[in-house]
N, C-alpha and C positions, 0 to 999 in steps of 0.2 A: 530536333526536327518537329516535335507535335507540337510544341513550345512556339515556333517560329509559325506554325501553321495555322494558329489558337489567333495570334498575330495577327497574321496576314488578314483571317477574316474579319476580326473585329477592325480594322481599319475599313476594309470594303462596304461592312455594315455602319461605320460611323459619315463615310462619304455618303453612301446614301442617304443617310437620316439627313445630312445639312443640304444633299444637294434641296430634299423635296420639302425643310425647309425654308430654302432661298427661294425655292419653285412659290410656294405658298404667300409667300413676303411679296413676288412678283404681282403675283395674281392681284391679291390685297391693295397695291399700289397703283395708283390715279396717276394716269398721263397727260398731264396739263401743258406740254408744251405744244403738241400738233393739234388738227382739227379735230379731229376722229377722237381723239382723248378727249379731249375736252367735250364732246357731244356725249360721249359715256359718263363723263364726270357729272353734267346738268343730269343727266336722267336719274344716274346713285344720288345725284344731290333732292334730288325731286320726288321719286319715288321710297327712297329708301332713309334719307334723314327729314324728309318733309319742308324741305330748305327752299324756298321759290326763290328768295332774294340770290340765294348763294350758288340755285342753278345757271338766273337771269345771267350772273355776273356771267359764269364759264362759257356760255350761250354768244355772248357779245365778244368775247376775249378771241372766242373761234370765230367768229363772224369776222374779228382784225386780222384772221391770218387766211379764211376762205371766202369772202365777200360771197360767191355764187352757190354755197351750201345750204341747198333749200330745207333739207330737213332739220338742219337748224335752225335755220329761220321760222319752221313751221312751228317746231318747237318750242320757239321761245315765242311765237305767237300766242302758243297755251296756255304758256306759263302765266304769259300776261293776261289771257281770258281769263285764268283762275285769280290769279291776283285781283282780279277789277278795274286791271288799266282797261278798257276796253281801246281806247283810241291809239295806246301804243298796239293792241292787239291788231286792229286791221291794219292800220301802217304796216305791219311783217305780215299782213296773210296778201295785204296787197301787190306787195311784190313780188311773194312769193308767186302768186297766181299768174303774174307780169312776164313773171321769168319761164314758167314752167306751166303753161296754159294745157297740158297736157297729164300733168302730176295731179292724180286724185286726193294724194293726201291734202295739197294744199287748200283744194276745194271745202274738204271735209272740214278740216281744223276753222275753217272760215265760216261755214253754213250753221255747224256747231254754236259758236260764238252767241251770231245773230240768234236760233231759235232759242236759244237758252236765256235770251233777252227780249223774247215776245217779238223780235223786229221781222215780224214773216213774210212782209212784204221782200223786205232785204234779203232774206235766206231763200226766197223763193227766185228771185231774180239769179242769184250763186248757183242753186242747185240746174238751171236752167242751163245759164252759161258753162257751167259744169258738163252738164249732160251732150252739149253741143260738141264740146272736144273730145266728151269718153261716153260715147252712147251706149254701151252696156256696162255703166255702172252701177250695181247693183247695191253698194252704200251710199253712192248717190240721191237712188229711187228711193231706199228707205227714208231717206232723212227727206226728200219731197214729200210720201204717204203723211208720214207723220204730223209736216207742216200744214199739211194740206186736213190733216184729222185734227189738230188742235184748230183751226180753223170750223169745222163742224161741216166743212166740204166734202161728206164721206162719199159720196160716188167716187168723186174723184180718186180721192184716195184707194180707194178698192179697187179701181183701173191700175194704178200704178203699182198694188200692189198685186195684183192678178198678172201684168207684166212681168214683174218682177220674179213672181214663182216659176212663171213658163219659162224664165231663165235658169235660176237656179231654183228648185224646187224644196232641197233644205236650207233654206235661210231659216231657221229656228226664228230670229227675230221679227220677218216678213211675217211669220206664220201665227206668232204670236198679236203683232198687228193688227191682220186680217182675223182671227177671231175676236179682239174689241169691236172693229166696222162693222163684222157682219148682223151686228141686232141694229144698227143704225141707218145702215147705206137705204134701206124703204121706212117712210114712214108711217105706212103701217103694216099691219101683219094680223091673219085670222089663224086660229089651228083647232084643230079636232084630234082628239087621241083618245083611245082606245084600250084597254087591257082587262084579259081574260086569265082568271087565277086558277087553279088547280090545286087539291088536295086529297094525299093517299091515305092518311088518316085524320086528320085532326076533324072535318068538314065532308059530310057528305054532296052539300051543294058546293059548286065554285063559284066566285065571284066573281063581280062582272064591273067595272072602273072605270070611269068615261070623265072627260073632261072638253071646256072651249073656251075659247077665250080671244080679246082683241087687247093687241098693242099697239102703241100709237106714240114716237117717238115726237121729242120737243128738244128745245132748245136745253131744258133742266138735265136730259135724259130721257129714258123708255119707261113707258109705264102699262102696266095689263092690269084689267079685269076680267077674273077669270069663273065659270061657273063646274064643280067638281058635283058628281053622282056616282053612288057607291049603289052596292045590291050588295050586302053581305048580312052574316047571319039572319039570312032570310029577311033582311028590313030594306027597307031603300032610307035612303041619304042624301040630302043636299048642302051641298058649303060655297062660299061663298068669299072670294079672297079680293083683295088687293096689293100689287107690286109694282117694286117698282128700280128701277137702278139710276140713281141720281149723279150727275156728275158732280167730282168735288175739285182735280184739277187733274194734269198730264198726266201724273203718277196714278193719282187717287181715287176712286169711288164707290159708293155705297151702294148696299143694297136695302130693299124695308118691305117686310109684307107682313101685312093681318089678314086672318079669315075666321069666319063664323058660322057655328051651325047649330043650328035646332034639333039635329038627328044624334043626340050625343051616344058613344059609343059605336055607331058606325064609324063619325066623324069624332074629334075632340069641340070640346065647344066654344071654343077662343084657340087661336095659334096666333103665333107675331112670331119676325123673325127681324134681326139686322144686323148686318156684316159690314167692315170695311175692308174692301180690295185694294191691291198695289201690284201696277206694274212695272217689276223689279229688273234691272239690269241683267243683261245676260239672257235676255227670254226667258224670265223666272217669272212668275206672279202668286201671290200669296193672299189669304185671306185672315181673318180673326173677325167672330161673330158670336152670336146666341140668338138662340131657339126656345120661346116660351111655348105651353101645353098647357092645355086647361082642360081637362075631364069633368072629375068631381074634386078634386085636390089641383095646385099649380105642379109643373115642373120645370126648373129652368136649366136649360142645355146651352154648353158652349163647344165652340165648334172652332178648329185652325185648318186650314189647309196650306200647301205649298206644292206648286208645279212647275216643271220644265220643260220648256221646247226643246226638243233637240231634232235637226231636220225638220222629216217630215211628220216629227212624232210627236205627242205631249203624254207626258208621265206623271201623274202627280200620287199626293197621299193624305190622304185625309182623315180628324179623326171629332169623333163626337164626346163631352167629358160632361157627368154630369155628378158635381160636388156632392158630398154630402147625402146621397140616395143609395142607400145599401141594395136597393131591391132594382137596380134600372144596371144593365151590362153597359159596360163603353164599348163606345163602335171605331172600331180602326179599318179602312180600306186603302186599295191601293188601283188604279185607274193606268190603263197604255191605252194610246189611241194612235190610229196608222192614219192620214189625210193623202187620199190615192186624187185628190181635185182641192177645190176650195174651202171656203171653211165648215159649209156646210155639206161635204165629203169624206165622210170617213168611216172608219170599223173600229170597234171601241171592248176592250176587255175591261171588266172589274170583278176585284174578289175581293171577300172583309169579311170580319167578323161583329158582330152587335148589331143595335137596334138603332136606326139613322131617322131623324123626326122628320125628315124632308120626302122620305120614301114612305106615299101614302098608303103603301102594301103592306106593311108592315109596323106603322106608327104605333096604331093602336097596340101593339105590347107595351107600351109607355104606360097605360094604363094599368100595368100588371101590379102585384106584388109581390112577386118573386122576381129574381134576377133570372132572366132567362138566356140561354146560350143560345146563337141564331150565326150563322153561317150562310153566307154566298158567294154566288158565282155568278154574273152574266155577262152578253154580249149585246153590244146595240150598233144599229147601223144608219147613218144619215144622207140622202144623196139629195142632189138640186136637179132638174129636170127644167130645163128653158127655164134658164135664172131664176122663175119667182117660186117655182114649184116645189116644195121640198118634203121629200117622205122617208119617211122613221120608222126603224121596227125593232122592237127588240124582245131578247129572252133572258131568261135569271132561275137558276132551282137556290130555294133558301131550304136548308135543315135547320130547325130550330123546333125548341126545347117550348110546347105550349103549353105543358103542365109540368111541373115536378118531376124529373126523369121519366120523361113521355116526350119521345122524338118524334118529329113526322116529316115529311118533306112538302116545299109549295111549289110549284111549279108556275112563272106566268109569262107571257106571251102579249106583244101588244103595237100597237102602227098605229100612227098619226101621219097629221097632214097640214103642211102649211103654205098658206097663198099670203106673198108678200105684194103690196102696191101703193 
């Protein structure tokens, strides 16, 4: 009887093992006879073996058995956009469009094509015709913004995409968007800013940090000169910069600033700076750069960042690395910011640790020679008032290490003000 029953199970246990692997065999297995198969089998062939020819085929095979299956068609539109048929491409998004003047995809895969080919006259006509049969299309609107940003037509574009948010408000990619337009859409801009420092031990006096400056966008990009005045260790300071953020193309662009001062040690006496930015798929965008210093010795800083949209948020992290300097700490921070409005609307957390050379509160410990431990914390806030108006304030306590196990805390506090026109 235990014998028979020893049995019985292992038989139960071995039908299970073959059903789940016939189950698995199933799964595994391409259905190339129906439509629906065959649209599975282009996308495994396309995504997953990197096959376009051998999608193409399955693409058309299902097209001989569903002539009116648009999402194959659209698809095999792609396929062809990627390949670089362009002309078999629009042939399938035109029909698709023919048949299904209401279907956003086929819009998409179309508008696609063209901006990806500079043809924006053509993509903007799509995205028009588009808009007319699905008027809150909100991939639609992006891929207009955009068209219309590679174009250098930034109002526009900030209309469309200011539309676009009051629809959906987290479109991560909208939002990412509208923060490249927003230094563009005026061309020009004045600001004044302001910051007042606080110290419980290191400093009896606090300090006092003012800056102004005018931007003035072109066709190259945005460029400022800017004039910085310092009141610390009882001296006054003047510096003297130049920036600038040069376009390089869709994806790409730089940034380049020098400054000079005659007040050294208030100020350093030479800085430069140049980064190239990307913005990355997904509402990502990343940086990679360096930071020179000039005191009485050079020091040279490299600097990576990478950030994310997500909604209505951006998150990024950033870090400062400086080779080879036993006596200078790396700076790692990390950045959330909430956008309760546009892009110049929001409330902004940051914490880190190290010494950041862009942060002119702080820089001068660059000049140290000890490696010092420096810790913060702050919050900054940006609002727009009758579009051109925009005003800024923010707070930060740094603890950091200004002698040799001697901690102190700095407290600083500070508002600006910017008139765009």
């Amino acid at each position: 009887m235990m014998i028979y029953r020893y049995i019985k199970r292992g038989v139960k246990y071995c039908s299970f093992l073959i059903l789940i692997i016939f189950g698995c065999c199933a799964v595994g297995a391409q259905d190339t006879t129906t439509s629906d198969g065959l649209f599975q089998s282009a996308r495994h062939a396309a995504f997953k073996e990197d096959n376009y020819p051998k999608a193409i085929a399955y693409c058309k095979k299902g097209l001989s058995i569903s002539p009116n299956y648009t999402d194959i068609r659209i698809f095999l539109g792609r396929l062809y956009t990627w390949s670089k048929n362009y002309d078999s491409a629009r042939s399938c998004f035109k029909i698709a469009v023919a048949e299904s003047p209401k279907y956003e995809d086929a819009y998409l895969g179309y508008v696609d094509m063209e901006y990806w080919n500079d043809n924006y006259v053509e993509a903007l006509a799509l995205c028009d015709k588009g808009l007319n049969n699905i008027p809150k299309s909100t991939a639609l609107m992006l891929r207009k913004a955009k068209i219309y940003y590679a174009l250098r037509q930034f109002k526009l574009a900030g209309l469309i995409v200011d539309t676009l948010l009051s629809i959906d408000n987290g479109d991560a990619s909208a939002r990412a968007l509208q923060a490249r337009i927003r230094d563009e859409i005026s061309f020009n801009k004045v600001s004044i800013n302001y910051d007042y420092v606080y110290f419980d031990k290191q400093f009896s006096d606090p300090w006092h940090l003012a800056s102004v400056d005018y931007t003035r966008s072109t066709r190259l990009g945005s460029f400022t000169g800017r004039v910085d005045y310092a009141n610390r260790f009882k001296e006054n300071g003047v510096q003297y910069e130049l920036e600038g953020y040069p376009h390089i193309s869709r994806m790409f662009y730089s940034y380049v600033n020098v400054g000079y001062s005659d007040n050294v040690g208030v100020f350093s006496h030479w800085r430069a700076g140049l980064s190239l930015f990307s913005n990355l798929p997904r509402a990502f965008e990343a940086e990679l750069g360096v930071r020179y210093l000039y005191f009485t010795s050079s020091t040279d800083i490299f600097t990576a960042y990478i950030g994310k949209y997500y909604k209505s948020c951006l998150f990024g992290l950033r870090t400062y690395l400086t080779p080879d300097n036993q006596y200078i700490s790396q700076s790692y921070s990390a950045l959330a910011r909430y956008y309760f409005g546009g892009a110049y609307d929001y409330i902004g957390l940051t914490i880190g640790t190290g010494i950041s050379p862009d942060d002119q509160s702080v820089s001068y410990l660059l000049n140290s020679h000890y490696k010092l431990l420096t810790y913060k914390a702050g919050l900054d806030f940006m609002h727009t008032i009758k579009r051109l108006n925009i005003i800024t304030f923010d707070a930060s306590i740094i603890n950091q290490e200004y002698r040799p196990g001697t901690k102190g805390n700095q407290i600083q506090v500070g508002a600006g003000y910017q008139r765009r026109f």
